[in-house]
C-alpha positions as CSV (number, residue, x, y, z in Angstrom):
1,X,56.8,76.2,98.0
2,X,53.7,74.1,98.5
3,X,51.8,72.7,101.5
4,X,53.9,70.0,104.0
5,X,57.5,71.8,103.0
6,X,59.3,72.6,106.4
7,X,60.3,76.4,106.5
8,X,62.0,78.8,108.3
9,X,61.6,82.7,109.3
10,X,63.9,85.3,107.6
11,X,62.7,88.3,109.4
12,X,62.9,86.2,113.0
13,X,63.3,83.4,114.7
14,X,60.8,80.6,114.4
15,X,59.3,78.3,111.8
16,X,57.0,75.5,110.6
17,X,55.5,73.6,108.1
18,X,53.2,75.3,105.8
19,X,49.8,74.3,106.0
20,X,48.2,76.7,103.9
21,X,48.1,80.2,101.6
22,X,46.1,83.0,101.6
23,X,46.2,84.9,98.4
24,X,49.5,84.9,96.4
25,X,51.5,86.6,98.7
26,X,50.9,85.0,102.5
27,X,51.6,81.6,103.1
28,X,50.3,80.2,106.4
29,X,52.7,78.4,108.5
30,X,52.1,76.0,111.4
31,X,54.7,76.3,114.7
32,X,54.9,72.7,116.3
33,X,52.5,73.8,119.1
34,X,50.1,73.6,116.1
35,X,49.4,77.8,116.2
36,X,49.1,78.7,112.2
37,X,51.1,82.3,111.4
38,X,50.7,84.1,108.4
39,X,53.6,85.1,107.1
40,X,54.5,87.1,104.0
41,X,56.1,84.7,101.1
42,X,59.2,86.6,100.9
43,X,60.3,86.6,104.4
44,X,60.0,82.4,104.5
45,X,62.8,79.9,103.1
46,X,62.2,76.4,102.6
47,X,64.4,74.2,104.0
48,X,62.8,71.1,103.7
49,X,60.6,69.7,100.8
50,X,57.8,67.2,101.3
51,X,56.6,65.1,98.3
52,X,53.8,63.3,100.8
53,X,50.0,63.8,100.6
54,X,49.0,67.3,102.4
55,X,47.3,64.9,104.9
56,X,50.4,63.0,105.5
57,X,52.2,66.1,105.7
58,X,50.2,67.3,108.4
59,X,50.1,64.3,110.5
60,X,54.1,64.4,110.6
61,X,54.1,68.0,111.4
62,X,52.0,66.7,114.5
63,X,54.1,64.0,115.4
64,X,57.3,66.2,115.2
65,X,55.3,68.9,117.4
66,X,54.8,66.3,120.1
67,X,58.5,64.3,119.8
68,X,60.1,67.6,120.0
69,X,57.7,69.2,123.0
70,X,59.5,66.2,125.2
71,X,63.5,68.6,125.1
72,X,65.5,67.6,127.8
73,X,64.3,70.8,129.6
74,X,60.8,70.5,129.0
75,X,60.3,73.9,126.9
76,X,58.7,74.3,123.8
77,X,59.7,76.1,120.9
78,X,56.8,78.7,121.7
79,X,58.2,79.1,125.4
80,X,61.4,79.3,124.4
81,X,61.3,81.8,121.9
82,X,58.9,83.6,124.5
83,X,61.6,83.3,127.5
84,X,64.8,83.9,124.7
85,X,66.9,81.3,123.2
86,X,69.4,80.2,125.8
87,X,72.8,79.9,124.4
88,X,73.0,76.0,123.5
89,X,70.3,76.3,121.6
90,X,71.3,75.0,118.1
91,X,69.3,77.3,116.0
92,X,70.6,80.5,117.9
93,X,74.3,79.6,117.6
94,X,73.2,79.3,113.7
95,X,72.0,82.4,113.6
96,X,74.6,84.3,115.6
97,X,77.6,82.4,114.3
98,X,79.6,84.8,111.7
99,X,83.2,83.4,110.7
100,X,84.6,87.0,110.6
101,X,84.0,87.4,114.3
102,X,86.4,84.5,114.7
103,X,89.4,86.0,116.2
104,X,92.4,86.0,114.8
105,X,95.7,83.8,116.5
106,X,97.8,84.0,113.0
107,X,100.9,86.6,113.2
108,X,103.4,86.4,110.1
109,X,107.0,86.1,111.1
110,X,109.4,88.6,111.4
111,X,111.7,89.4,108.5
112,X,115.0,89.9,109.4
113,X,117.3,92.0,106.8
114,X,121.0,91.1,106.2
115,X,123.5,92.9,108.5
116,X,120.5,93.5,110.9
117,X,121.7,91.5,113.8
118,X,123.9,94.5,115.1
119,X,122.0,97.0,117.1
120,X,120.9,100.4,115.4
121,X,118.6,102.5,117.5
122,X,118.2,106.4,117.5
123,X,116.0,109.1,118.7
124,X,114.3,111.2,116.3
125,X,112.5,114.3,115.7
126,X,110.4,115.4,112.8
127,X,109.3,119.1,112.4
128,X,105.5,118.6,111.8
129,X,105.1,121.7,109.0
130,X,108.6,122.5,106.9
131,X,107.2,125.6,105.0
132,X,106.4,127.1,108.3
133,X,109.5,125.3,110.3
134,X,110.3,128.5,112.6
135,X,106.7,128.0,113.6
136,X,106.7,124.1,113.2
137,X,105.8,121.6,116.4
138,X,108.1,118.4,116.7
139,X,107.1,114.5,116.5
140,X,109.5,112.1,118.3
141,X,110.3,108.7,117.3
142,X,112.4,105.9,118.0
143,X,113.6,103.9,115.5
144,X,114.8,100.3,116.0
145,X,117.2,100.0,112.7
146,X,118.0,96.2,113.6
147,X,116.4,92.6,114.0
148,X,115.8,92.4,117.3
149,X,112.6,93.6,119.5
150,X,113.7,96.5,122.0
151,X,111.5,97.1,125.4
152,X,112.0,100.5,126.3
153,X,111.6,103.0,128.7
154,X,111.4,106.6,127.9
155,X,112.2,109.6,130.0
156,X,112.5,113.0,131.1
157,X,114.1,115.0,133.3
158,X,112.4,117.4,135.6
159,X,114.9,119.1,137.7
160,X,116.7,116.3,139.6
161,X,113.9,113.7,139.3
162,X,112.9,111.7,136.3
163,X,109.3,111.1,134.8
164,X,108.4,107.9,133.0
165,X,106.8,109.3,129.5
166,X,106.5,105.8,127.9
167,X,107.0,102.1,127.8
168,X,106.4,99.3,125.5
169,X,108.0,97.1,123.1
170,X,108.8,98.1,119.7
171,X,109.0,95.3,116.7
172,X,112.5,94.8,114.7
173,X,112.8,97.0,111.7
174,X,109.9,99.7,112.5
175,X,109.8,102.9,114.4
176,X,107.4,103.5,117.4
177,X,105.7,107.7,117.6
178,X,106.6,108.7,121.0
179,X,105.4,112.0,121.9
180,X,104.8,115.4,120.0
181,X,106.1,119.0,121.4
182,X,105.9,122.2,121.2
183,X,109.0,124.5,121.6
184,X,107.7,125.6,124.9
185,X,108.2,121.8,125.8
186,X,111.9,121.3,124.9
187,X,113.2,124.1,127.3
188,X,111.5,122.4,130.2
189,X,113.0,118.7,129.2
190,X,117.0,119.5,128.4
191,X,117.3,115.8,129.5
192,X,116.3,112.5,127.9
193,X,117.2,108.9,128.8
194,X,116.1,105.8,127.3
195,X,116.8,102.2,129.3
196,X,116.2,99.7,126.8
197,X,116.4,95.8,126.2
198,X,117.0,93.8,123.2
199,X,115.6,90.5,122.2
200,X,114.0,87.8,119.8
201,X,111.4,85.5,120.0
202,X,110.8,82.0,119.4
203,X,114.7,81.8,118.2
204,X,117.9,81.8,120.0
205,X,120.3,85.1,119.1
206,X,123.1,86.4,120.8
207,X,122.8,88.2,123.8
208,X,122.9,92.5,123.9
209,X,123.9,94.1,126.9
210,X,121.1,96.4,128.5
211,X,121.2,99.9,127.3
212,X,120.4,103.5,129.7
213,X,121.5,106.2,127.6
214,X,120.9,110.0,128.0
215,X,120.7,112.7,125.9
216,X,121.0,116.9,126.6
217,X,117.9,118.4,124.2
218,X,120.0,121.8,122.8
219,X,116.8,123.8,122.3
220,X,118.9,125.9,120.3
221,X,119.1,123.3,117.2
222,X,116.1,123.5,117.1
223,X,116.1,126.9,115.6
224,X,118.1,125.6,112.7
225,X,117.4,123.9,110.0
226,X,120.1,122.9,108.5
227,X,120.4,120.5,112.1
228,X,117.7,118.5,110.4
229,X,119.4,116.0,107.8
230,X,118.0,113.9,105.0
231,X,117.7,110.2,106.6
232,X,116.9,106.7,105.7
233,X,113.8,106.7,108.1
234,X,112.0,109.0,107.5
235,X,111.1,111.3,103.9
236,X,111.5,114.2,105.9
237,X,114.5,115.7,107.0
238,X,115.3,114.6,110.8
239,X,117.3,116.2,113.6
240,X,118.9,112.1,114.6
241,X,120.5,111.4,118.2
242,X,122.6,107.8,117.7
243,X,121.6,105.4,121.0
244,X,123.3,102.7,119.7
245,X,124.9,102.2,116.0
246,X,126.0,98.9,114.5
247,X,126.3,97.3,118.4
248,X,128.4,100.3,119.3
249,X,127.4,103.0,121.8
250,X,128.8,106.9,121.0
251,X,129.6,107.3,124.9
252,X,131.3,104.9,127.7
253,X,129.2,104.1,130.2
254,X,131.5,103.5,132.8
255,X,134.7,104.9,133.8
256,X,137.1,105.1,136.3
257,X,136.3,108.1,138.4
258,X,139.7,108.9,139.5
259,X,141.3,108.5,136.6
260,X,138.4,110.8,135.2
261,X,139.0,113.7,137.9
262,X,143.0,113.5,136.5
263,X,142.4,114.2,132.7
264,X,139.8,116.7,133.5
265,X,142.5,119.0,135.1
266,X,145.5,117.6,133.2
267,X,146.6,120.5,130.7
268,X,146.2,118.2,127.1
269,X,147.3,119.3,123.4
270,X,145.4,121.7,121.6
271,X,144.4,118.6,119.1
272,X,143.4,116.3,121.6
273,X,141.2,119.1,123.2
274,X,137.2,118.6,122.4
275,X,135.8,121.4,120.8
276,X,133.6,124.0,122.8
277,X,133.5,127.1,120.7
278,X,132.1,127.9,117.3
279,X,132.8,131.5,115.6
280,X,129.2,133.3,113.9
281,X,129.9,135.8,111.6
282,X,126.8,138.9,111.7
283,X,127.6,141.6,109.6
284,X,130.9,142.6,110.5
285,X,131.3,141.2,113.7
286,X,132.4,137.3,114.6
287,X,130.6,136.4,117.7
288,X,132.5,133.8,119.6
289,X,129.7,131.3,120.7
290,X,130.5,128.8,123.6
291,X,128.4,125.6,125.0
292,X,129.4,125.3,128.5
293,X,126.6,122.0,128.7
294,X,128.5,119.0,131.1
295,X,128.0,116.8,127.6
296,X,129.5,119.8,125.5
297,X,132.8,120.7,127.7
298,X,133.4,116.7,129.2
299,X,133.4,113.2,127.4
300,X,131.3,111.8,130.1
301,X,130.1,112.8,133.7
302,X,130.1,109.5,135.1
303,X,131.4,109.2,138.7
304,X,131.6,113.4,138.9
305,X,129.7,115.3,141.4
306,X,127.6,118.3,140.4
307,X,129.9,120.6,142.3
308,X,132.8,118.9,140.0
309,X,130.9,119.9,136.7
310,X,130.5,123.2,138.4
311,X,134.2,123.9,138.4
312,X,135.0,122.5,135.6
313,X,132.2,124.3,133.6
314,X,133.4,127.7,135.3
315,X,136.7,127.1,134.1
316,X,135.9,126.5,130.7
317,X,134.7,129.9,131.0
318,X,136.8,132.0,132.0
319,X,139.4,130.4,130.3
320,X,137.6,131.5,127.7
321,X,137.3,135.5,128.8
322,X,141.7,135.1,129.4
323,X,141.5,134.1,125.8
324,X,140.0,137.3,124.5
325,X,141.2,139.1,126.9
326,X,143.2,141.8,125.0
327,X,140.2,141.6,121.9
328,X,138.1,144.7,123.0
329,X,134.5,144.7,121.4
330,X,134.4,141.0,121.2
331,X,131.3,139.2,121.9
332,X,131.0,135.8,123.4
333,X,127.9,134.2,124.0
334,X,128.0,131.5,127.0
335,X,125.0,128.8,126.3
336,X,124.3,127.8,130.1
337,X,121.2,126.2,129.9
338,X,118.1,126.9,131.5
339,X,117.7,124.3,134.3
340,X,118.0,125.3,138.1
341,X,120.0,128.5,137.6
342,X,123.0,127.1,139.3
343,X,125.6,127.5,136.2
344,X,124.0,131.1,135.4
345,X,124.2,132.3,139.0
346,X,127.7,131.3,139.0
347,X,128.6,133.1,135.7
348,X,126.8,136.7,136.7
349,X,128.5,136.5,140.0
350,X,131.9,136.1,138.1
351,X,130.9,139.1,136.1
352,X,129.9,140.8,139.4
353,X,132.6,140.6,141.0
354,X,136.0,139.6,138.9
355,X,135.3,140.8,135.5
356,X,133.6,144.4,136.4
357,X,134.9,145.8,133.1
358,X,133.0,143.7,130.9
359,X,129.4,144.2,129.7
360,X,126.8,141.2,129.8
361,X,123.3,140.4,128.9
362,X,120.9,137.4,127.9
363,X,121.7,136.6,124.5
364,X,118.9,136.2,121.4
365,X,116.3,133.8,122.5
366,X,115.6,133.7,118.2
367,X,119.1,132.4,118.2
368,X,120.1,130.8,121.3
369,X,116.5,130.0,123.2
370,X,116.4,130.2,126.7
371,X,119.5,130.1,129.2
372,X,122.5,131.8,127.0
373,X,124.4,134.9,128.3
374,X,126.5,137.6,126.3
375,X,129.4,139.1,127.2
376,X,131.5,141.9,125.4
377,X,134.8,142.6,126.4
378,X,135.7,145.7,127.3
């Protein structure tokens, strides 16, 4: 560094051309309004060199000052590092410019995987802590298992209205966390729906119908672990409800009502008959366990009234009670849900008034959670 080479500040804005040194350490540096500043050698960078005389040096510093005093705006650099450097001011952009704030437009394309152009999508749940799984809270997923991007609504039943609990758009291949929940939460939610829409971008692809599926939350399984199952989603075992599965949805959506209202009274073969009962051996009793839920006793509910389910769900059970009718000391247990009350109301008043004989009472919540009845024949 030596007298006449053009500098700059590192510690601020500002510089000069060095007219002078004090000591070995301050070098003296003249602004172009001709004030000298002392600076310390270590905080100046030369970035201009100046092989003239010192006197010619000097002189040019000058003649710059005064060219560059007459800016379109009539500043100079003194006022305008006294007022702030306005934004097109050359030497701020310079020092405020950093490529990494640049923001980013690039977005890798999608990979699509063979045999994923046929819609896969299920709704998960994850117990949070295995060791302790009686204890355990619950994550909920969904998982889009195909090449297309799914927007989605998700959500809950309260009573006879619905709540929105999320929207968004989930990417091909991935699975999107939707909620987490307690216990306490699944026997206020015994209903889930999800309305979803598939598509691609920037590519043509065949067209998927729009999905609106619903789902009956069994608390109960939710006890059990053995309902959780080793998946290819997830590295923990997962309790798995099938939305769709290789373009092909579990349940009709739409049926014939009529025609509905004629099988559900129509007296079918024993084979042909969906299965509502389940036997539970403790100790050495076998306790008959029932699921009277309208998803459990019917194929679908479409275009059936809830005073329809109601019959039909009352004569699930006391076809059941005719059954073991002559089997004194059996115990069935009637899962009813929790919900409104409507289902339960109707049982006790059965037991009230045309089955006076037999003995009832809640079942285990351990077992069966909330909304499940016990009845011993007597």
């Amino acid at each position: 560094m030596k007298i006449g080479d053009k500098v700059r500040f590192l510690s601020e804005i500002g510089g000069g051309r060095v007219s002078g040194f004090q000591g070995k350490n301050v070098v003296l540096v003249e602004d172009e309004d001709g004030f000298e500043i002392p600076m310390a050698i270590n905080d100046v960078v030369v970035i201009a060199s100046d092989d003239y005389s010192t006197a010619n040096a000097m002189a040019n510093a000058k003649t710059n000052a005064n060219a560059n005093s007459n800016t379109p705006d009539g500043m100079s650099i003194k006022q305008k590092l006294s007022n702030g450097l306005n934004a097109n001011d050359p030497l701020q952009e310079e020092e405020d410019y950093d490529p990494a704030d640049k923001e980013i437009t690039f977005r890798a394309p999608v990979e699509e995987r063979k045999g994923g152009n046929k819609l896969s999508v299920y709704l998960a749940f994850i117990p949070i802590d295995v060791k302790e799984f009686t204890n355990s809270r619950f994550e909920c997923y969904i998982v889009n298992d195909s090449n297309y991007y799914l927007r989605y609504n998700y959500l809950v039943a309260e009573n006879q209205n619905w709540q929105l609990r999320l929207d968004g758009e989930i990417e091909p291949n991935t699975k999107c966390f939707v909620e987490e929940l307690g216990r306490e939460d699944l026997n206020e939610m015994e209903h889930i729906a999800l309305q979803m829409m598939a598509y691609k971008k920037d590519k043509a692809f065949i067209l998927k119908p729009t999905m609106d599926v619903q789902f009956r939350l069994d608390p109960v399984k939710f006890y059990k672990f053995h309902c959780f199952q080793d998946n290819d989603f997830f590295e923990e075992p997962a309790l798995l409800f099938t939305v769709i599965e290789n373009d092909e949805q579990p349940r009709p959506l739409i049926v014939d009502a009529k025609k509905l209202k004629q099988e559900m009274y129509r007296k079918v073969k024993e084979d042909e008959k969906k299965p509502v009962k389940s036997v539970q051996k403790k100790g050495n009793d076998e306790i008959v366990v029932v699921d009277l839920h309208a998803d459990e006793v019917l194929e679908t509910t479409n275009g059936m009234s809830n005073s329809d389910i109601l019959e039909y769900q009352l004569k699930v059970f006391r076809d059941t009670l005719a059954e073991y009718a002559n089997k004194r000391g059996q115990k069935i247990v009637f899962i009813h849900g929790k919900g409104e009350g409507v289902l339960r109301r109707a049982i006790i008043n059965d037991l009230s008034y045309r089955y006076k004989r037999y003995q009832y009472q809640d079942a285990s919540f351990q077992e069966y959670g909330y909304g499940a009845t016990q009845v011993t024949i007597r």
